[in-house]
C-alpha atoms as one frame of an Amber mdcrd trajectory, in Angstrom:
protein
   0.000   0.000   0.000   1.427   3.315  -0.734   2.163   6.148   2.018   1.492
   9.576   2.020   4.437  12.414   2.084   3.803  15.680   2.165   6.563  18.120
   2.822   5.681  21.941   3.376   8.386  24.107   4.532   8.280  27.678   5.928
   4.689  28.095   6.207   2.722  29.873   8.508   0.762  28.677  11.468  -2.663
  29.657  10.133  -2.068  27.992   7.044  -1.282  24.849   8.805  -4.835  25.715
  10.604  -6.871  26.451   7.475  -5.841  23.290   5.864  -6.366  21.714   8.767
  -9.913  22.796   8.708 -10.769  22.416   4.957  -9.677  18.452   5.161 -11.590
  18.220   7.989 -15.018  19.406   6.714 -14.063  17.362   3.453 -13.281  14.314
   5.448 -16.627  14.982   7.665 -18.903  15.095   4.637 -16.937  11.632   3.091
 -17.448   9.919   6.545 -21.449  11.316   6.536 -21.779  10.220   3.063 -20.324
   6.716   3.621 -22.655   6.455   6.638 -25.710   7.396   4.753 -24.577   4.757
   2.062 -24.118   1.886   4.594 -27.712   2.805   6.363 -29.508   2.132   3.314
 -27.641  -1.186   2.774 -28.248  -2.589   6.677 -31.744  -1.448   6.103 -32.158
  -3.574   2.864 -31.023  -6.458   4.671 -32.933  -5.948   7.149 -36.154  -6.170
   4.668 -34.566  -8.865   2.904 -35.090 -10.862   5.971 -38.597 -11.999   5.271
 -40.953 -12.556   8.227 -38.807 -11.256  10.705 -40.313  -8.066  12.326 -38.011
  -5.106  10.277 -40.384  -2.089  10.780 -39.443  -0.805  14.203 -35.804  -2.427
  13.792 -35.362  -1.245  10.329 -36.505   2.673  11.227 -34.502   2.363  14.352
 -31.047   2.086  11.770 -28.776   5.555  11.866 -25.233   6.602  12.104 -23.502
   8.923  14.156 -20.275  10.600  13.178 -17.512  11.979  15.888 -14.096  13.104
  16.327 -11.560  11.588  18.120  -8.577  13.381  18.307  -7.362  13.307  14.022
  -9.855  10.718  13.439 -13.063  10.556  12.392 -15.673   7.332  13.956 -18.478
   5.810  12.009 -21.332   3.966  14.497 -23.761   2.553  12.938 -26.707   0.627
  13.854 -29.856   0.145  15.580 -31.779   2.128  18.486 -34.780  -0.661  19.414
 -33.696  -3.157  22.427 -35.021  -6.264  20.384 -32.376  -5.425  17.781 -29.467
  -7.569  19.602 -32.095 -10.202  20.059 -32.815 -10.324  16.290 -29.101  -9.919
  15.365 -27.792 -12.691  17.789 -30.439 -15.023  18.143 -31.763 -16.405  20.944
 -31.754 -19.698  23.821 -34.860 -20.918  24.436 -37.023 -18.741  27.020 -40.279
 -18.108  27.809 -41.312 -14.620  24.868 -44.050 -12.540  26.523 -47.001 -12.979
  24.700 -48.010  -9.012  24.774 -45.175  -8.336  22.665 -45.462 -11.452  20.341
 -49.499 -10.255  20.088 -48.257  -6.927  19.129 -45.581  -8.718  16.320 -48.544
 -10.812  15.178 -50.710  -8.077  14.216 -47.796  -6.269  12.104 -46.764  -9.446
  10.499 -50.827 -10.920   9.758 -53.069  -8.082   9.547 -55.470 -10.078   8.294
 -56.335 -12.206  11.561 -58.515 -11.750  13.878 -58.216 -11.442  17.263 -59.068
 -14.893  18.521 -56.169 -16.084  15.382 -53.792 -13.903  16.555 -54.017 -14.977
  20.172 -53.379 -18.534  18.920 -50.688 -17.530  16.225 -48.719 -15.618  19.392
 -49.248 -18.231  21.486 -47.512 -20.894  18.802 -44.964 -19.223  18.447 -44.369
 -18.434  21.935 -43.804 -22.202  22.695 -41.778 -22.467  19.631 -39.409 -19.817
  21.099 -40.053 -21.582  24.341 -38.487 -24.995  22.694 -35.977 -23.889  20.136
 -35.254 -19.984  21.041 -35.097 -18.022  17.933 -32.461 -17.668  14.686 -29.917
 -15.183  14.943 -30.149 -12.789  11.562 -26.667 -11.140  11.926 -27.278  -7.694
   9.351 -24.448  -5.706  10.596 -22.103  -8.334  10.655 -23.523  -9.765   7.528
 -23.285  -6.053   5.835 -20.068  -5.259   7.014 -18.319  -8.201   5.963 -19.307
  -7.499   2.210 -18.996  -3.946   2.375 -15.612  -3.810   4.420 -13.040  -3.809
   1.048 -15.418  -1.363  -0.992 -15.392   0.805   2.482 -12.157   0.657   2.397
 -11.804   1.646  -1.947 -13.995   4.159  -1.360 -12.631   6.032   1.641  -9.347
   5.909  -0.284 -10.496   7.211  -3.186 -12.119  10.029  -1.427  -9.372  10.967
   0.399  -7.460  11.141  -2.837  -9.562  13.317  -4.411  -9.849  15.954  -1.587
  -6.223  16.741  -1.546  -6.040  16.546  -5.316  -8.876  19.074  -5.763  -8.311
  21.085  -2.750  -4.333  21.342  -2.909  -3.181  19.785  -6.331  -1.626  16.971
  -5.123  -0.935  13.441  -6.165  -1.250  10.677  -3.148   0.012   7.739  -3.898
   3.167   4.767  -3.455   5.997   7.483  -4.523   4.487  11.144  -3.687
């Protein structure tokens, strides 16, 4: 992989500052774009998933940006408290049934209320027997996305010092 050299000489401390600043912003809006990018592709696994419940869970997917120190952070990920639950699997245990009533009526409209009961109360003693399938979309996500993530945030980088300063990054710069 190549390195980066840079070698500026004689230059005045609010230059160094307003470079500083203009990579930063330019590195903020490639992190924020690569953020939004990788939302929408957890969130189409996420409906890719079939029966599993995805509305709450799939809404609940955002990213945060921050700063730590020269670097930026990328979190991404879910906000509901069923999403590790969904992501990991479960052991067997004993699903409350107001919560599986309220999953039934999202995931069979159609039912009734007597059906539902019944349909919540299957499953229930499924979950009760056999706990439930993990469905791993973040790990699953990031896995495929982790060399394009990569391309891409070099590329990016590339670009903002060759548009902003005229320079050429690469093995021998």
């Amino acid at each position: 992989m190549g390195s980066v050299k840079l070698k500026v000489t004689d230059k005045p401390a609010i230059l160094d500052a307003k470079v500083s600043f203009l990579v930063a912003k330019d590195l903020d809006r490639l992190t924020n774009r690569e953020g939004s990018l990788l939302v929408g592709k957890v969130k189409k696994k996420i409906t890719s998933m079939g029966k599993v419940d995805q509305g709450d869970l799939r809404k609940s997917i955002s990213y945060e940006t921050r700063r730590n120190g020269p670097r930026n952070e990328l979190l991404i990920g879910p906000n509901v408290k069923h999403a590790i639950f969904v992501h990991e699997g479960t052991k067997p245990h004993w699903a409350p049934l107001g919560a599986l009533l309220l999953w039934a009526k999202r995931v069979h409209p159609d039912l009734n209320p007597v059906q539902l009961t019944l349909f919540a109360k299957r499953v229930q003693f499924k979950i009760a027997r056999k706990g439930t399938e993990a469905h791993p979309f973040l790990t699953d996500v990031f896995e495929e996305e982790a060399p394009k993530i990569r391309k891409r945030f070099n590329s990016g980088v590339h670009n903002i010092f060759q548009n902003r300063f005229g320079l050429e990054i690469g093995g021998n710069a």
